[in-house]
N, C-alpha and C positions, 0 to 999 in steps of 0.2 A: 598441565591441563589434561591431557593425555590419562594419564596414573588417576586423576580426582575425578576423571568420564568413568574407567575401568573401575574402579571402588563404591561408585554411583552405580554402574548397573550392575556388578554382584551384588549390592545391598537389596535393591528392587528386583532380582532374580530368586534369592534365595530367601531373604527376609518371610515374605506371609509361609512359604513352605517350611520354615522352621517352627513359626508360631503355629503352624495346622500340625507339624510331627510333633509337638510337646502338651498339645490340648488335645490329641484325638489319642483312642488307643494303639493307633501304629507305630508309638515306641515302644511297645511288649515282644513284638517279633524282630526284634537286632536288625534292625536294617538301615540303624544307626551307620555302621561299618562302609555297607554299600555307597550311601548318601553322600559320606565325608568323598569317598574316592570317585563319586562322580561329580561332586562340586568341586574337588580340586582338580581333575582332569579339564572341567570346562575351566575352572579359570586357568590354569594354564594354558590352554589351545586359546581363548577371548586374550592372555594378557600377549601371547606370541603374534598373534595376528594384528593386535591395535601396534607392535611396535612396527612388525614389518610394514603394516600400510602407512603408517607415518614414516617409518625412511625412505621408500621407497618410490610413493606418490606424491606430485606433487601438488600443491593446492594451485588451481587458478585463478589468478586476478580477478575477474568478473564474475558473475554470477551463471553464466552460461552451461548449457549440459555438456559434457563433452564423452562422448561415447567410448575414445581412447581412454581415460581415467577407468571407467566401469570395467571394460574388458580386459585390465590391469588388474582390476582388484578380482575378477574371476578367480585364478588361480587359487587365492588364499582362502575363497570362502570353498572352493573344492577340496582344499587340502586337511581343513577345519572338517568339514563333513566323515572325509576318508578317516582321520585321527579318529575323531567321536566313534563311528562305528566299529573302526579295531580295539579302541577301550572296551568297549562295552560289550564285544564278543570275549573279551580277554578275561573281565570283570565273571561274564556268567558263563562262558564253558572254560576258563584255563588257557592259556596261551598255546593259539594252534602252534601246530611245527613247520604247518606249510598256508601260509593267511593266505595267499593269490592259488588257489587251484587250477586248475586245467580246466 
C-alpha cells in the first residue's frame, strides 16, 4: 500500500508539470535535464522517507493524537529538507568542497 500511496503522489506531483513543460515554450531552453534530476532526487528522498516512517513508527490502535509519533517523524522531514537543499546547491553551483562552512 505503501509503494501505490508513493506512485499516487509522484503522479499528482509531476503529472500537470509535465503536461505545462510539453504545451508551453519552456521546453526550447533544456531544462528538460535539470527537471529529470530534480524529480528523481525528490522521488528518491519522498520514496527513502515513506520506508523509514513505515518501519520505524508505529501505528496506534485508536484514533487519538499522540504527540510522541509527530516528534518521531521530525527528524525525517528534517533530514528531507537538508537533502533537498544540498541537491539543488549541487544541481546549480557544482558540488561544494566544504557544504557546512564556518
Amino acid at each position: 500500500m505503501t509503494v501505490f500511496h508513493f506512485f499516487n503522489c509522484a503522479i499528482l506531483t509531476f503529472g500537470p508539470h509535465a503536461v505545462y513543460y510539453s504545451a508551453t515554450p519552456l521546453s526550447e531552453y533544456d531544462t528538460l535535464g535539470t527537471s529529470v534530476k530534480a524529480a528523481i532526487a525528490y522521488l528518491g528522498t519522498a520514496l527513502v522517507k515513506l520506508v523509514c516512517l513505515a518501519t520505524f513508527l508505529k501505528v496506534s490502535e485508536n484514533d487519538c493524537f499522540d504527540p510522541y509519533q509527530v516528534a518521531l517523524s521530525f527528524p525525517y522531514e528534517l533530514l528531507e529538507g537538508i537533502l533537498m537543499v544540498l541537491f539543488i546547491e549541487s544541481v546549480a553551483y557544482g558540488f561544494p568542497s566544504n557544504p557546512f562552512p564556518r
